[in-house]
KEPA-336564 format. One line per field, with one value per residue (C-alpha): x, y, z. Coordinates in Angstrom, 2 decimals. Layout:
c1	X|...
c2	Y|...
c3	Z|...
//
This chain:
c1	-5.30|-8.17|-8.96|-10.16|-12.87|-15.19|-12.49|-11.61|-15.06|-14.94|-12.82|-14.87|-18.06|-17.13|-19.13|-17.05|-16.82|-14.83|-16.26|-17.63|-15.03|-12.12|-13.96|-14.04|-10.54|-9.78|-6.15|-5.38|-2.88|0.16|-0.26|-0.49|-3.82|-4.32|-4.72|-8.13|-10.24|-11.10|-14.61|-14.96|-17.31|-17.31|-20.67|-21.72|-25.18|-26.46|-29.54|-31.65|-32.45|-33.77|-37.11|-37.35|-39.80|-38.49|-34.97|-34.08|-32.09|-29.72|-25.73|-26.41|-28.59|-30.45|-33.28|-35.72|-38.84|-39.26|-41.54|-42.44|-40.72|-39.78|-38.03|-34.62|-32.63|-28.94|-26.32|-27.11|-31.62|-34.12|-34.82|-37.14|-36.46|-37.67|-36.82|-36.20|-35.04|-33.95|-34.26|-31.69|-32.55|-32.22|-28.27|-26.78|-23.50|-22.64|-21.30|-22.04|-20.94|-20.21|-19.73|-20.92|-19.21|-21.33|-19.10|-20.23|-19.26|-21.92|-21.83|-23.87|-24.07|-25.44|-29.19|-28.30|-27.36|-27.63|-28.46|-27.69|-28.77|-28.51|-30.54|-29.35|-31.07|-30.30|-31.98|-34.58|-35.46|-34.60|-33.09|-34.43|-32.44|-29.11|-27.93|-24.45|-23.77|-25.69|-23.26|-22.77|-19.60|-20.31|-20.59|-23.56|-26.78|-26.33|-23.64|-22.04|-21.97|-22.42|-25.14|-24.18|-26.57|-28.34|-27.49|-29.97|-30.15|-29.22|-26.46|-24.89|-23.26|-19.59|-18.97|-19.03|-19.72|-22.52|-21.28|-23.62|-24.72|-23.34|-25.63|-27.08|-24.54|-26.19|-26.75|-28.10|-28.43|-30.60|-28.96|-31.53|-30.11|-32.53|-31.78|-32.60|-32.91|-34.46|-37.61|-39.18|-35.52|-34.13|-30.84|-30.04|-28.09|-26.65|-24.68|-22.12|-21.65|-22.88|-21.35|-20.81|-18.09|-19.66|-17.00|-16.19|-12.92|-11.88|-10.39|-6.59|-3.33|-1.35|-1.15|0.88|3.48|2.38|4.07|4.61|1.70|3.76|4.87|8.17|10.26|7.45|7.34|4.50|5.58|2.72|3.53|5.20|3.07|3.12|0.20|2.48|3.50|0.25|0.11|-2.29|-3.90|-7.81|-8.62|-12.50|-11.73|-9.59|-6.42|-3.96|-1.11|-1.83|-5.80|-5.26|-3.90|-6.48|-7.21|-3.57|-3.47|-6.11|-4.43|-1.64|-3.29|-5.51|-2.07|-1.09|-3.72|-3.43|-6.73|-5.87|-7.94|-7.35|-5.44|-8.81|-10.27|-7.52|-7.54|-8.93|-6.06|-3.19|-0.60|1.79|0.62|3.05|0.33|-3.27|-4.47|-4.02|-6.11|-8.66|-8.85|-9.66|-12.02|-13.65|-13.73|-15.09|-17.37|-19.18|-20.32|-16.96|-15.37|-12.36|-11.28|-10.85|-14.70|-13.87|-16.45|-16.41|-12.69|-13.33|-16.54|-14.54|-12.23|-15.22|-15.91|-13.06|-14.49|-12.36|-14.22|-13.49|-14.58|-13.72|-12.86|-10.79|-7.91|-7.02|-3.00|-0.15|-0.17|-3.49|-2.32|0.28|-2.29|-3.43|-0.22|1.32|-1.87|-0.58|-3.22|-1.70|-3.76|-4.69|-4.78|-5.56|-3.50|-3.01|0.17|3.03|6.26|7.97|5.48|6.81|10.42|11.63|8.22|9.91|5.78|2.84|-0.59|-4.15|-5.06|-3.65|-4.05|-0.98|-0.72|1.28|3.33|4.88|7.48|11.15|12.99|12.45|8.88|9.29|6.24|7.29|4.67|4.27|3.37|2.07|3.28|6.16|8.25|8.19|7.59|10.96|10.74|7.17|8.81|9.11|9.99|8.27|9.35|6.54|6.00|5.50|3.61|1.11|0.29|-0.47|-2.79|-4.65|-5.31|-8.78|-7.53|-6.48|-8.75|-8.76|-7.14|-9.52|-8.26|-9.20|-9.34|-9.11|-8.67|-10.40|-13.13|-11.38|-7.87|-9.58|-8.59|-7.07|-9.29|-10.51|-8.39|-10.91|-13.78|-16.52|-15.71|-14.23|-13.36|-13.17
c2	-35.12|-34.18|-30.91|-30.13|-27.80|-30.07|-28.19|-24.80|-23.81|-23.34|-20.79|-18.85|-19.32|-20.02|-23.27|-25.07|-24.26|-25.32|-28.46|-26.85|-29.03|-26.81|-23.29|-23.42|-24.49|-21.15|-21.36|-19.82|-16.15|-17.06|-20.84|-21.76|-22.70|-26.12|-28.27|-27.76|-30.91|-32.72|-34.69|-37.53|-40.58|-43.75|-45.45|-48.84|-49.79|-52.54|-53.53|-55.08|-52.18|-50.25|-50.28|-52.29|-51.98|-55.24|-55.93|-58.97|-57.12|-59.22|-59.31|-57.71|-55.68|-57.71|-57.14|-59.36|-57.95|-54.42|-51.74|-50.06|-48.59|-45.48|-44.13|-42.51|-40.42|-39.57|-39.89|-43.51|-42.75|-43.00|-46.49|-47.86|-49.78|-52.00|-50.33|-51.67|-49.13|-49.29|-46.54|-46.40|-45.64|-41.89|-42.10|-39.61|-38.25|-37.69|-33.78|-31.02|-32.44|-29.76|-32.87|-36.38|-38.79|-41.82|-44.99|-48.54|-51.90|-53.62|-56.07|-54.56|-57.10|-56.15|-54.86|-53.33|-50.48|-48.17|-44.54|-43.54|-40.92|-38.80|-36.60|-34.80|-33.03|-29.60|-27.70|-26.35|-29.99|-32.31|-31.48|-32.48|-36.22|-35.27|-37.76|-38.80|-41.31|-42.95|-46.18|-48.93|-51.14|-51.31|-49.27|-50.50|-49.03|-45.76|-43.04|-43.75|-40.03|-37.48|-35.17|-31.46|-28.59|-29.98|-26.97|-25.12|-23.40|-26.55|-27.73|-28.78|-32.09|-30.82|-34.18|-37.06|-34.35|-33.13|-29.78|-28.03|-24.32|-22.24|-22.71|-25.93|-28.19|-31.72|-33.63|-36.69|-38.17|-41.19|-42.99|-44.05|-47.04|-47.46|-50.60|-50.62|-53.53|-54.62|-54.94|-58.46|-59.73|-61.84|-59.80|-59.39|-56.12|-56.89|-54.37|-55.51|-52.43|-48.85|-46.38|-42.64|-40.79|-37.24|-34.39|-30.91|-30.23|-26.88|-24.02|-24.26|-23.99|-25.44|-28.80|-30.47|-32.68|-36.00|-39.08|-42.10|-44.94|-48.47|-48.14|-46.71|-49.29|-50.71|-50.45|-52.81|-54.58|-52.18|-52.83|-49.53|-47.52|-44.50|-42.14|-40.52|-42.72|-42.91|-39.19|-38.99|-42.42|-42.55|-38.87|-40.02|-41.07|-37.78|-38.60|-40.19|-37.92|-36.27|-36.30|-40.05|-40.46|-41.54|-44.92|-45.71|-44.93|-47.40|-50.15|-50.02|-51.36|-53.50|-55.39|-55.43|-57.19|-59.07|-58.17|-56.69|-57.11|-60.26|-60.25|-60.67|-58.02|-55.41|-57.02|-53.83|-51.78|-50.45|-53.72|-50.95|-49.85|-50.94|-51.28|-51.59|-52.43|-48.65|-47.56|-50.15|-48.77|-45.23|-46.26|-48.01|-45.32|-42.36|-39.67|-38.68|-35.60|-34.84|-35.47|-37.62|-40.54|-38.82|-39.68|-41.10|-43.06|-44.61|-45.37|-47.85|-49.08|-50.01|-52.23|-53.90|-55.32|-57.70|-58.55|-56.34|-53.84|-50.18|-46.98|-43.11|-41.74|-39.22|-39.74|-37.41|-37.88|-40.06|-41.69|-43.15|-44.08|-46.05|-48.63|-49.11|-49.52|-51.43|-53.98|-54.69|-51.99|-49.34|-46.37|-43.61|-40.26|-36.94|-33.73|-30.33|-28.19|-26.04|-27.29|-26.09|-27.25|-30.89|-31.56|-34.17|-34.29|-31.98|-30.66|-28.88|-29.69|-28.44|-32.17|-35.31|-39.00|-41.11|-44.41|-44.21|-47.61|-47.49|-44.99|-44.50|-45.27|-41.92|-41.41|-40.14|-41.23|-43.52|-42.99|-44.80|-41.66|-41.95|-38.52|-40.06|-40.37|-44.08|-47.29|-47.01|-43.72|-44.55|-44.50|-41.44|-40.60|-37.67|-35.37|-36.02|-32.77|-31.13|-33.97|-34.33|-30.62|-30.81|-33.69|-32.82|-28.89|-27.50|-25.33|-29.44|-32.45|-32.38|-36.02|-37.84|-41.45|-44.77|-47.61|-50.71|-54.78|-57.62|-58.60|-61.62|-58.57|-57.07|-53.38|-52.14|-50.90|-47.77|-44.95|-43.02|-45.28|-42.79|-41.71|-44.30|-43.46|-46.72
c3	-79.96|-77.59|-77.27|-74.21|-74.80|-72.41|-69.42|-70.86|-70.58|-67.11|-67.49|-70.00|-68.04|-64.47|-64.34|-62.40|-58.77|-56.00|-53.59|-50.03|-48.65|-50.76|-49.99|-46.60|-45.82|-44.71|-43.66|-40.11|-40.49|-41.49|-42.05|-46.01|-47.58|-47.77|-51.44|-53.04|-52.78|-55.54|-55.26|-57.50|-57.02|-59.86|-59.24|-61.46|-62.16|-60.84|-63.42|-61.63|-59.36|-62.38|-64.30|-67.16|-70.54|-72.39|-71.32|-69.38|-66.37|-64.57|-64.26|-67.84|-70.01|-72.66|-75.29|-74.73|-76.02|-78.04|-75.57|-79.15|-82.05|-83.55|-86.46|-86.42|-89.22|-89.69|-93.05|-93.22|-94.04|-91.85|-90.19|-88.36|-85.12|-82.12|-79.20|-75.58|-72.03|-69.12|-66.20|-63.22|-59.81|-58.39|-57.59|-55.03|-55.73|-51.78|-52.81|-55.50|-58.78|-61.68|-63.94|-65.03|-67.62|-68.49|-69.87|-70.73|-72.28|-74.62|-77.43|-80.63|-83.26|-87.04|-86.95|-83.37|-81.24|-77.68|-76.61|-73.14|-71.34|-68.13|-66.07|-62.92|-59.80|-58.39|-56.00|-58.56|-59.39|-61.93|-65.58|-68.69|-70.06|-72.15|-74.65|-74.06|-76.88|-79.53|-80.16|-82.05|-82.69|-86.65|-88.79|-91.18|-88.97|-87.57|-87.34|-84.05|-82.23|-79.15|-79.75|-80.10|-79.34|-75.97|-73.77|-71.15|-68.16|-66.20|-68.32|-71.34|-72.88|-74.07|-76.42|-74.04|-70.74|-69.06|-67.37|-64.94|-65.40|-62.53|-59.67|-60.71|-59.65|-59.52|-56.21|-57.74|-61.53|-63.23|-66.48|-69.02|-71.69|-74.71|-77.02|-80.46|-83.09|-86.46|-86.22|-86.05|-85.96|-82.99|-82.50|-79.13|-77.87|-74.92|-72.22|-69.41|-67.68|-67.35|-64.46|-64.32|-62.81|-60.96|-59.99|-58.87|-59.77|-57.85|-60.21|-59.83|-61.64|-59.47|-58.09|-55.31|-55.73|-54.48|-52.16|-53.27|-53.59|-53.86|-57.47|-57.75|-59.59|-61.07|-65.32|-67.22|-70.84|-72.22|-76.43|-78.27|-80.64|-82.49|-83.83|-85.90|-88.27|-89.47|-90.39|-93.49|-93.01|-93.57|-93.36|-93.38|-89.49|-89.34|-90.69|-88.31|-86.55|-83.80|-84.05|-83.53|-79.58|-77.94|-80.19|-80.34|-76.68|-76.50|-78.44|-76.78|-73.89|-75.34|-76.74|-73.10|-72.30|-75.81|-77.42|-80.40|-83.81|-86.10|-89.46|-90.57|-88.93|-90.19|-93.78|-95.22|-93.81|-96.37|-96.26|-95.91|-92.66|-90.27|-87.41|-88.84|-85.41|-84.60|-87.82|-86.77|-83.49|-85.04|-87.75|-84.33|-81.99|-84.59|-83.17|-86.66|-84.52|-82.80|-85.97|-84.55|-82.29|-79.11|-77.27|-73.97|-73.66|-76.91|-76.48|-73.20|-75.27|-78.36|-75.50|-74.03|-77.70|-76.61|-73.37|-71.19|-68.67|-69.36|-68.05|-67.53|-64.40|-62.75|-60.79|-57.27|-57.77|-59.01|-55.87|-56.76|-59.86|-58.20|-56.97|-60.56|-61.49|-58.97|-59.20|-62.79|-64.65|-67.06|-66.88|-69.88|-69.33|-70.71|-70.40|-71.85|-71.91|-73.16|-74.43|-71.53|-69.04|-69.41|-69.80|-72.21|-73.91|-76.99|-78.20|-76.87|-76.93|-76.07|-75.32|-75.82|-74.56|-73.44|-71.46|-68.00|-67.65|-64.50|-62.11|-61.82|-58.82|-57.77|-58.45|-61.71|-65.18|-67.56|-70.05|-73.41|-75.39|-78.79|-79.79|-80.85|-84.63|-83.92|-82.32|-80.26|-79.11|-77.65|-73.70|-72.50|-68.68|-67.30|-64.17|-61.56|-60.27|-64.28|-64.88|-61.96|-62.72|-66.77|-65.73|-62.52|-62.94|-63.69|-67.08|-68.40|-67.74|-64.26|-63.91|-66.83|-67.22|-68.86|-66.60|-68.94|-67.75|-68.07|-65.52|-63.59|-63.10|-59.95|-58.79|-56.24|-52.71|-53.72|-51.64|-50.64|-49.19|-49.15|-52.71|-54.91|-57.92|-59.38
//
């Protein structure tokens, strides 16, 4: 389960506001009021535009030489380390963005890992830089985490999401990636990819049905598995069940694209456990902040240790998703709801992660969803209207998704050219 507290506090504090697109589509007397528009731009890094201090910055990130070093403390001591950064170029976002979500892919190896960083620009100026993950794919040298406690008058970081104060909606944003290693040691940290997604969801409860985008009649062999049947395991990476949707979300997609973790990997795992690549996956994906499994970020990060390419976006409608989809690319997505506000799904929640698979022949979600008592009741199909509305409206995650392949699996043309989302 993700709880969706990065979301609800727009409605306690009013900081997200509609686009100027959405609050100006006055509707003429007696004509209804057109959708709300959703702005949402997915922009990648490209490192060699950037300023370097000891990184090799080509198709990838690399250490090459440390820029200094500095000590840093958390459960594990306090360490010393080599550092190495990178600085991106002043990005416009092309509209006012109450949002940013940073993801990335990066290999990590022992004696190694990343901090990255955001700062945006309003019309008062430029924010202070907001830590949006300290990561690492181990375990043995820091605590992998978010970093509670960095809000301001410009903004806060809710988990893995800067959220802009109202009235200081960002116009532009620089992301800042510091590598650390041992010093004196030749480790090499290495990142693949780095992009942000920037948004302005408008403040609505209802959302449009959408037409259809290519897919209907289209279901991918996306492998079965349920979180809870793991109720209870390993309650040091919170305990399986429900808290654990978004890794087994994840690893259901990674054994799609078969890139699960080894026998040898999972060898520490229960022999019991009728799928230790799922408790792998969690032990993997841990916030020690967030206490639990559910970072976005750190979910598509934990893929890109097996070479796929994974990031966090939004998503305008299903019928966007249908290009994913139809292009052979299951998608994850997070949604909140009541029991009744989704037939056939038989729970509530107040966030959870499942993977969409494909469409009906009338349009409607079949959805591998973890929430599940087992492996075989996994498939679930979902009326598109209900579902399309859980997803996509400002009191849930707005349309949050995963977007995990591997590199040479290109996507789809973007559907909006001006803002593409992927």
């Amino acid at each position: 389960m993700r709880v969706l507290a990065v979301f609800l506090f727009a409605v306690l504090s009013s900081t997200l506001i509609p686009s100027p697109v959405a609050a100006d589509a006055v509707a003429a007397r007696g004509k209804p009021r057109p959708a709300p528009v959703v702005d949402v731009v997915y922009k990648r890094e490209s490192f060699p535009t950037g300023t370097a201090e000891g990184v090799y910055a080509g198709d990838r990130l690399t250490f090459g030489s440390p820029a200094g070093t500095t000590t840093y403390t958390d459960a594990l001591g306090t360490k010393t380390w080599e550092y190495a950064r990178w600085t991106g170029r002043e990005r416009p976002v092309g509209f006012s963005a109450t949002e940013l979500v940073a993801s990335w892919t990066a290999d990590t190896p022992a004696g190694s890992w990343l901090q990255v960083e955001m700062r945006g620009r309003h019309t008062g100026g430029l924010t202070k830089w907001y830590v949006l993950g300290r990561w690492a794919y181990g375990e043995g040298d820091i605590r992998r985490t978010s970093l509670p406690g960095q809000g301001d008058a410009d903004g806060t970081v809710y988990v893995d999401t800067f959220a802009a104060k109202s009235g200081k909606a960002i116009s532009a944003y620089q992301l800042r990636l510091t590598l650390y290693r041992t010093p004196g040691s030749s480790v090499r940290p290495v990142v693949r990819t780095l992009g942000a997604m920037s948004s302005a969801v408008p403040d609505r409860t209802e959302v449009p049905v959408s037409p259809g985008g290519g897919a209907w009649g289209v279901e991918l062999p996306v492998p079965r598995r349920s979180q809870s049947i793991h109720q209870g395991h390993y309650p040091e990476w919170d305990g399986g069940g429900e808290a654990w949707c978004s890794p087994t979300s994840t690893t259901m997609v990674l054994g799609y694209w078969g890139k699960w973790p080894s026998a040898a990997d999972t060898s520490w795992v229960d022999p019991s456990d009728p799928n230790p690549e799922v408790d792998y996956a969690a032990r993997y994906t841990y916030d020690h902040a967030y206490q639990g499994a559910g970072n976005w970020p750190f979910n598509t990060a934990y893929a890109g240790r097996y070479g796929l390419d994974g990031f966090v976006t939004r998503l305008r409608s299903l019928t966007e998703m249908e290009r994913l989809i139809a292009a052979g690319i299951p998608v994850i997505t997070s949604q909140s709801f009541e029991e009744a506000e989704l037939p056939g799904a038989g729970y509530g929640t107040n966030g959870h992660l499942m993977v969409i698979i494909g469409f009906t022949a009338t349009g409607d979600v079949i959805a591998n969803d973890p929430a599940s008592p087992s492996n075989d009741a996994v498939r679930r199909v979902y009326p598109r209207a209900n579902f399309e509305k859980v997803w996509l409206r400002s009191t849930g995650s707005g349309g949050i998704v995963y977007v995990i392949h591997p590199p040479n699996r290109p996507l789809p043309a973007v559907p909006v050219p001006g803002q593409p989302n992927w």
